[in-house]
FILUM-470218 format. One record per residue (C-alpha): residue in three letters; x, y, z; residue number from 0. Coordinates in pm, whole numbers, plus 50000, padded with zeros to 5 digits. Layout:
N
site type:Ala&u:X&v:Y&w:Z&seq:NUM
...
//
This chain:
74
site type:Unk&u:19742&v:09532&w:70483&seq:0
site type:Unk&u:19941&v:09629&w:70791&seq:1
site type:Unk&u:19900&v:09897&w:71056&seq:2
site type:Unk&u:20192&v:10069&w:71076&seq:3
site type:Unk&u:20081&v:10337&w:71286&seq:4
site type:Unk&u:19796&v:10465&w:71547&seq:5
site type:Unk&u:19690&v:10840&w:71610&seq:6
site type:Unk&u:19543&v:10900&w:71920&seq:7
site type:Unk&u:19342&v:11266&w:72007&seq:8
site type:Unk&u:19528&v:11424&w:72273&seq:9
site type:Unk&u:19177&v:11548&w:72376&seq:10
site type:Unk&u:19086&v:11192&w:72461&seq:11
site type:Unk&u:19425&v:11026&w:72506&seq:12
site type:Unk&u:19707&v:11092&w:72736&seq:13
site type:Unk&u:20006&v:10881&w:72667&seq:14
site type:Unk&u:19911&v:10683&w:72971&seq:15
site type:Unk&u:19569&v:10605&w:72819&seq:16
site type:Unk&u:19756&v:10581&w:72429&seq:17
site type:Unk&u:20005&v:10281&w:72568&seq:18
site type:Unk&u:19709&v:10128&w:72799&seq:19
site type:Unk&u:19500&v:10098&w:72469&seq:20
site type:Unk&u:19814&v:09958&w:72249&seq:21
site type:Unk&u:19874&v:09691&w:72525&seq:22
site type:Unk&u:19511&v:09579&w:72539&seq:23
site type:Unk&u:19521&v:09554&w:72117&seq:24
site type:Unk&u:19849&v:09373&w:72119&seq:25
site type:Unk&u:19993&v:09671&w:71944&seq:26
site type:Unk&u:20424&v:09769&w:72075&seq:27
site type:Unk&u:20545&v:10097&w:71970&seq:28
site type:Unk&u:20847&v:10107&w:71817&seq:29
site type:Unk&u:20961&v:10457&w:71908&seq:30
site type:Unk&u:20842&v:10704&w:72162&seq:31
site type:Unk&u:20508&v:10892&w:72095&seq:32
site type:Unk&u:20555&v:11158&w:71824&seq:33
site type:Unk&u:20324&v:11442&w:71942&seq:34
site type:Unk&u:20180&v:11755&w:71798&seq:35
site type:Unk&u:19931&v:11987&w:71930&seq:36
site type:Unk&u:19641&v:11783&w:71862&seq:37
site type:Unk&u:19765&v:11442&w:71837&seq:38
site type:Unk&u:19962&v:11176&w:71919&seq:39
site type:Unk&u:20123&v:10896&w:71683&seq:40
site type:Unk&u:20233&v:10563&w:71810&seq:41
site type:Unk&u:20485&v:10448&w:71516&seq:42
site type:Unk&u:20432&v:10055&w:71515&seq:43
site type:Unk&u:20651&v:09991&w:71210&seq:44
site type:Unk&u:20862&v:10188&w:70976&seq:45
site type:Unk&u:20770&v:10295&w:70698&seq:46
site type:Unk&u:20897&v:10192&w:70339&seq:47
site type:Unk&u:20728&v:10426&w:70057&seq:48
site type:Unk&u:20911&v:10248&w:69769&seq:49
site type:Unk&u:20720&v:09953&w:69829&seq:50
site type:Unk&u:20346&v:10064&w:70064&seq:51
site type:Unk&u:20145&v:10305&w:70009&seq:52
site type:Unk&u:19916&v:10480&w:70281&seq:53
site type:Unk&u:19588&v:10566&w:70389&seq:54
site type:Unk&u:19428&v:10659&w:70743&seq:55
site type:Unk&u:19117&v:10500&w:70842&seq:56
site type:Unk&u:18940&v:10598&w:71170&seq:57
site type:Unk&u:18873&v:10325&w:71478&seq:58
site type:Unk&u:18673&v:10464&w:71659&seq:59
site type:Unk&u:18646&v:10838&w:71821&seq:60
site type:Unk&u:18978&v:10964&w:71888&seq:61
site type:Unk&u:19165&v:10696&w:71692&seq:62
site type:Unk&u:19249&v:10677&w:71378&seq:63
site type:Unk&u:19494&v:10394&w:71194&seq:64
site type:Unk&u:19777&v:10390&w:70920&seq:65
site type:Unk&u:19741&v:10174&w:70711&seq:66
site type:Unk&u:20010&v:10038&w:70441&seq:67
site type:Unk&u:19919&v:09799&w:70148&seq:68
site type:Unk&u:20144&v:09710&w:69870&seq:69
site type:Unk&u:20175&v:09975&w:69553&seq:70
site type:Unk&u:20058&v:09791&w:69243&seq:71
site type:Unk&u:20292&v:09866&w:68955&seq:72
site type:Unk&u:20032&v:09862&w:68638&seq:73
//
């Protein structure tokens, strides 16, 4: 399992705070923030739906994670 992304609350997180809490993890964003009104995503890999699926998990309060693991062909 990978993370391939992190969402960050805008009502706890500025961008400032988003890239201050990606440095201190060891996490590098890989494009510039994609934001919406409530949110905003820090892409740390692309993402390849013919071979991951997804799933979010949450952090902690105001982050959650996207996580990709492999798709298992049955």
């Amino acid at each position: 399992m990978n993370i391939q992304a992190v969402i960050f609350k805008k009502d706890s997180f500025t961008k400032r705070k988003a890239d201050a809490w990606l440095k201190r993890h060891n996490y590098v964003r890989i494009k510039p923030f994609h934001e919406t009104i409530n949110y905003l995503r820090a892409r740390l890999k692309e993402p390849n739906e013919d071979k991951y699926e997804y799933m979010i998990i949450k952090f902690n309060d105001g982050i959650k994670a996207v996580i990709e693991y492999p798709k298992i062909k049955i």
